[in-house]
C-alpha positions as CSV (number, residue, x, y, z in Angstrom):
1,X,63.8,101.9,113.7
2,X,64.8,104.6,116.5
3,X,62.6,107.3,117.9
4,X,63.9,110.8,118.3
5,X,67.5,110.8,116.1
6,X,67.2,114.4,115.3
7,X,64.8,117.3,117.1
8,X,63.8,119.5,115.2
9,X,65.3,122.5,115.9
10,X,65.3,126.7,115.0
11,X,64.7,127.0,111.2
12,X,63.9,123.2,110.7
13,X,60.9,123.9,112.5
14,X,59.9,126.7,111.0
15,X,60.2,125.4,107.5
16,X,58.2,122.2,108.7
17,X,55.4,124.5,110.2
18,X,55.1,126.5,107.1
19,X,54.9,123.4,104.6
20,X,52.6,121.7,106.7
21,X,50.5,125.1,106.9
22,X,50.5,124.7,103.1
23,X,49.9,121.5,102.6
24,X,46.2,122.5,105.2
25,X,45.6,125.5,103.2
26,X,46.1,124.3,99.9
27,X,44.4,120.4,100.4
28,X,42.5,120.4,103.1
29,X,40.9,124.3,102.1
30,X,41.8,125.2,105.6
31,X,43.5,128.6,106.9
32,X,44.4,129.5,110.1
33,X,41.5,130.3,112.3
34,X,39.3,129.3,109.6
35,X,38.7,125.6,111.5
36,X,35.9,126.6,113.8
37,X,36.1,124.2,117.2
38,X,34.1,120.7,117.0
39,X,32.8,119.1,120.0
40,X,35.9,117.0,119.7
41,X,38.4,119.9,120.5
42,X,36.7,122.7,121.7
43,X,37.1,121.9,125.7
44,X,40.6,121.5,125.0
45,X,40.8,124.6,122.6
46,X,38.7,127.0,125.2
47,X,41.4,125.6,128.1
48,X,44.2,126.2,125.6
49,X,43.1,129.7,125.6
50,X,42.6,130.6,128.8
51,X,45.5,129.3,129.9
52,X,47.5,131.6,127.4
53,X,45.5,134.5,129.0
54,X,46.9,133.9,132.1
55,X,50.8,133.2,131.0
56,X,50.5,136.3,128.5
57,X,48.7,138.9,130.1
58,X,51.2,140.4,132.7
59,X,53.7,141.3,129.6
60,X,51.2,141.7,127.2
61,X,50.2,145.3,125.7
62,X,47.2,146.4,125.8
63,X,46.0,145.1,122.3
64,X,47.3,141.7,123.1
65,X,45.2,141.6,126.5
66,X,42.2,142.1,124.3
67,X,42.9,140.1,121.6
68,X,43.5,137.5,123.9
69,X,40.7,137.9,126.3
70,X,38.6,137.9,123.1
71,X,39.6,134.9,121.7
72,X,39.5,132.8,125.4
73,X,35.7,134.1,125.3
74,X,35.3,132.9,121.8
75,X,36.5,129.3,122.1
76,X,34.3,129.0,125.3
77,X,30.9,130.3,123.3
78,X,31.6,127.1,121.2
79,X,32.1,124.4,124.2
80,X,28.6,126.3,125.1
81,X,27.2,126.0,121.1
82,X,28.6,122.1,121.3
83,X,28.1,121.0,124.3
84,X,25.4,122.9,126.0
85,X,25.2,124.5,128.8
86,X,26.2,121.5,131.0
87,X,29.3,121.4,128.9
88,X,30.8,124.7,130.7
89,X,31.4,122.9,134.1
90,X,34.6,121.7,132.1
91,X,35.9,125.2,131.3
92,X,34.7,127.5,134.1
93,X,37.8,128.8,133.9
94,X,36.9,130.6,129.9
95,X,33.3,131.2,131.7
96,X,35.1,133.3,134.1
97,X,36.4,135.4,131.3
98,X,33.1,135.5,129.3
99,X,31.2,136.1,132.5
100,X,31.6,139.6,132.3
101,X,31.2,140.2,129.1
102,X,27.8,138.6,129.6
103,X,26.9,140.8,132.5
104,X,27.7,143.7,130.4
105,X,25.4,143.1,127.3
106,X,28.5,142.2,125.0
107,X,29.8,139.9,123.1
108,X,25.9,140.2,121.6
109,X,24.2,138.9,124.6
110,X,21.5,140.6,125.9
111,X,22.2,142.2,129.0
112,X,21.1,139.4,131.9
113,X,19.5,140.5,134.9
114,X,21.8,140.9,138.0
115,X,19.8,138.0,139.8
116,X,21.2,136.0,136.5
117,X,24.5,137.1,136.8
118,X,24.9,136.4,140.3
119,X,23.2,132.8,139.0
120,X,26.2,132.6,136.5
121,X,29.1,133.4,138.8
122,X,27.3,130.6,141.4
123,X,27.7,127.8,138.7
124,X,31.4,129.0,138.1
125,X,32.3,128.9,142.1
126,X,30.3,125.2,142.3
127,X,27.9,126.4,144.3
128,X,24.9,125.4,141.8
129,X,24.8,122.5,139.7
130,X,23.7,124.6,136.7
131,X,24.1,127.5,134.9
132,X,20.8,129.6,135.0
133,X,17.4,128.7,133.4
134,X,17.8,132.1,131.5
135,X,21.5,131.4,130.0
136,X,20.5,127.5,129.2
137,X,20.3,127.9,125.8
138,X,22.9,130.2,123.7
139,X,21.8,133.2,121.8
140,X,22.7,132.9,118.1
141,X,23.9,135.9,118.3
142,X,26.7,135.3,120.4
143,X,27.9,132.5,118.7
144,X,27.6,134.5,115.3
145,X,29.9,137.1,117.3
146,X,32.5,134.4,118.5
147,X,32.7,132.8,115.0
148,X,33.5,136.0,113.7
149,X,36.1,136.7,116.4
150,X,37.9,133.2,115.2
151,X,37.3,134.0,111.9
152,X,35.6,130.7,111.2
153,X,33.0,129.6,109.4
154,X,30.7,126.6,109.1
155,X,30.4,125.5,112.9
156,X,29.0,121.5,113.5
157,X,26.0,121.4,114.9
158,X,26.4,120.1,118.7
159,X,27.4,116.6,119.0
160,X,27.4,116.5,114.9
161,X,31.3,115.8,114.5
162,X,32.3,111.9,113.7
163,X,34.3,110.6,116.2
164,X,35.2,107.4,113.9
165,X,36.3,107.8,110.7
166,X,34.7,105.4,107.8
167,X,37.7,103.4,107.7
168,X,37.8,102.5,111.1
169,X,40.4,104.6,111.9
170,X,40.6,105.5,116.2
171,X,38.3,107.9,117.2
172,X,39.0,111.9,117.2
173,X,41.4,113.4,119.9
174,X,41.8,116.7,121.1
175,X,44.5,119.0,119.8
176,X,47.6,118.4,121.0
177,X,48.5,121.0,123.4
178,X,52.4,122.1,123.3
179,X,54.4,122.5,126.2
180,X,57.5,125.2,125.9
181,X,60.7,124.1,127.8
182,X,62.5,127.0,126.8
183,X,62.1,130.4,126.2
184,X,62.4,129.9,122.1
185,X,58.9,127.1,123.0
186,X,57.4,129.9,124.7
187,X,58.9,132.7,122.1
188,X,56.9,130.6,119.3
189,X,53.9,129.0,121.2
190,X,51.1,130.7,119.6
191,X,52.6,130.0,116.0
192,X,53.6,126.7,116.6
193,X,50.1,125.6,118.5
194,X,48.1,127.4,115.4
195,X,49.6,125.3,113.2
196,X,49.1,122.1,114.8
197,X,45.9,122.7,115.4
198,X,45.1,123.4,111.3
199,X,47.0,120.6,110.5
200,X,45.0,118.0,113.4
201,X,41.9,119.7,111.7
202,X,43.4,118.9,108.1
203,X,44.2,115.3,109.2
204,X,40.4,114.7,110.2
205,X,38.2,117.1,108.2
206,X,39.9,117.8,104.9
207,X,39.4,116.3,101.6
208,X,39.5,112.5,102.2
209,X,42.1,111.8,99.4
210,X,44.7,113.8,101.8
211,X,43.9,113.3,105.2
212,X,45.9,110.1,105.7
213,X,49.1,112.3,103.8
214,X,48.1,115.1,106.4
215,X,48.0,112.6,109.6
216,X,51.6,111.3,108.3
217,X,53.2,114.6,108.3
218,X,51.7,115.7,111.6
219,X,52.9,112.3,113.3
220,X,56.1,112.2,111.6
221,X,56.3,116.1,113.3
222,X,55.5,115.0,116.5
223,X,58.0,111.5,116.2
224,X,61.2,113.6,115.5
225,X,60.2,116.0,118.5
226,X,59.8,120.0,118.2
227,X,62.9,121.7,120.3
228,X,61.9,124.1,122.3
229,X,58.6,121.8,123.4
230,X,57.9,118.2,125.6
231,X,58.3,115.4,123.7
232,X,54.8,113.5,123.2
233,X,54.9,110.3,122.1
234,X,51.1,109.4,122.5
235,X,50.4,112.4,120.0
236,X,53.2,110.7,117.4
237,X,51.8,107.3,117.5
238,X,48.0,108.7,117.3
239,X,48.9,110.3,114.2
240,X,50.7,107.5,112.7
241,X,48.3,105.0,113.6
242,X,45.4,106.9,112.0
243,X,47.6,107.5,108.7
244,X,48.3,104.0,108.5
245,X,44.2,103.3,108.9
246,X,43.5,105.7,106.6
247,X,45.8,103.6,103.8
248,X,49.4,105.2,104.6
249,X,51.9,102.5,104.3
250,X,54.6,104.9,105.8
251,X,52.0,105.7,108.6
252,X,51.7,101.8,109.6
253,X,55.7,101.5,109.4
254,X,56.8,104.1,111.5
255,X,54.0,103.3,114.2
256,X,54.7,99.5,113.8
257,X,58.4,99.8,114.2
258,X,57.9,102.2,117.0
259,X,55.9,99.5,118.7
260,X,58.4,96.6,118.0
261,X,61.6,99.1,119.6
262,X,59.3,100.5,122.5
263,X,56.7,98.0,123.5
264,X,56.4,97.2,126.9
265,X,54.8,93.9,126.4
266,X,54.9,91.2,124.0
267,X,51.6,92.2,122.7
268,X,52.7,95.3,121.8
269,X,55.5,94.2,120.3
270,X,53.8,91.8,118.2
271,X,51.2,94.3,117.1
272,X,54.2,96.2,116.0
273,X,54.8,93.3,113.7
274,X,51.2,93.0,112.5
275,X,51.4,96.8,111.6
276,X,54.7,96.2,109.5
277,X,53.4,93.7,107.4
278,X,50.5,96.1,106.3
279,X,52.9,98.4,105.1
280,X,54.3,95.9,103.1
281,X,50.6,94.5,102.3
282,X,50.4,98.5,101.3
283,X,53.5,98.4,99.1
284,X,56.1,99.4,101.3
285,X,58.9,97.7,100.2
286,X,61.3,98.0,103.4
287,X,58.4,96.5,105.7
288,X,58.5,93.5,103.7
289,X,61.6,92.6,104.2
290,X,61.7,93.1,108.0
291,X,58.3,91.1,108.7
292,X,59.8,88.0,106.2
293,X,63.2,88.5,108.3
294,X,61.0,88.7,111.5
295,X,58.6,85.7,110.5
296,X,59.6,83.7,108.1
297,X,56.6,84.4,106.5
298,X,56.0,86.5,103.2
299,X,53.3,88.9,102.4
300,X,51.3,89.8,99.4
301,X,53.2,93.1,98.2
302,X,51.6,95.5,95.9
């Protein structure tokens, strides 16, 4: 098995994005923008965001400044709503952009007193430890007004999200973040990152029966590379390890065979084996042979 033998490319990608958008609308009752953050992604969702701002907003219109201003301030409301307070010192850069809406009375906040503001923009310079006693705690409001401007519903309670599925599969990562290498990457960021991020939310919150199908698709995305975008090879085998621990026996072939080509130590190597004969423990005929061939050993198929 060989990593990488075709990148997707132009149309290829597209049609891949929009069955995989299907497969998280229609399975795991998902939409885009519907997945509100978790406290496993929202720091890397609220950075996401902000750092769109900035690359976007010197050739965006006027609309798009907004829209995207809006939705930097949105995804840092729910670090705040998972997190706390304390959580913000990770994404000072989204506080900046939220700050004045704050100081403003928007975004539903009541309007702070300047002695809190001037508390607020402190914290974001580093120089307090904490945000102010005032702005501790987070005004249902706002996060009511930042849920709406995702267009999510059904928030976790902070620190509610399981980190390690049932199974024993690994524990939750952050969305993948994209990076363009070309202008077409950069052309269809905001497409392309939306629907990884459904599908990463399909993979781990949707119906049970098709998360390990939705981890699969995702890793087998990320294992034939998206043109236009840096390869990642971590976010490939994350996918395709937790597919295989969820009970996909294409999932445990791919990331074992990956291991036994591009293992850098024996170890991994042989893990790579031990993952190929639970495909074939799971019925995947292919993995049988190669783990007899590689062993001398057989398996009990399915």
């Amino acid at each position: 098995m060989r990593m990488l033998g075709t990148v997707l490319s132009g149309d290829d990608m597209l049609r891949m994005i929009a069955a995989l958008s299907a497969w998280a609308v229609l399975s795991a009752g998902l939409a885009f923008g519907q997945a509100c953050p978790t406290s496993a992604n929202s720091k890397s969702l609220a950075i996401s965001a902000v750092n769109e701002l900035i690359e976007k907003f010197p050739t965006a219109t006027s609309e798009q400044r907004i829209a995207l201003t809006q939705t930097a301030r949105a995804d840092t409301i729910m670090v705040w709503h998972q997190h706390g307070a304390s959580g913000l010192s990770d994404t000072k850069g989204g506080l900046n952009v939220l700050a004045r809406c704050i100081s403003n009375g928007g975004c539903r906040f009541e309007k702070p007193s300047a002695e809190t503001v001037s508390g607020i923009y402190d914290f974001i310079n580093g120089k307090r430890d904490t945000m102010p006693a005032e702005m501790q705690a987070l005004p249902p409001a706002a996060l009511a007004w930042a849920q709406e401007e995702l267009g999510c519903t059904g928030a976790s309670p902070p620190s509610a999200v399981q980190t390690v599925a049932p199974s024993g599969a690994p524990a939750v990562r952050p969305v993948p973040v994209l990076v363009p290498v070309d202008e077409g990457g950069a052309a269809e960021l905001v497409a392309s990152q939306t629907a990884v991020r459904v599908l990463h939310e399909g993979c781990h919150y949707g119906p049970a029966e098709h998360q390990a199908e939705g981890c699969y698709m995702l890793g087998s995305m990320f294992e034939q590379g998206i043109e236009g975008y840096e390869y990642d090879y971590d976010s490939a085998m994350y996918y395709l390890e937790r597919a295989c621990d969820l009970g996909e026996k294409s999932g445990c072939s791919k990331f074992g065979g990956n291991l036994r080509d591009w293992g850098k130590t024996q170890a991994e190597k042989d893990r790579g084996t031990e993952y190929i004969g639970k495909a074939c423990d799971l019925g995947h005929q292919s993995s049988c042979f190669n783990y007899e061939a590689w062993t001398g050993a057989r398996r009990n198929r399915r």
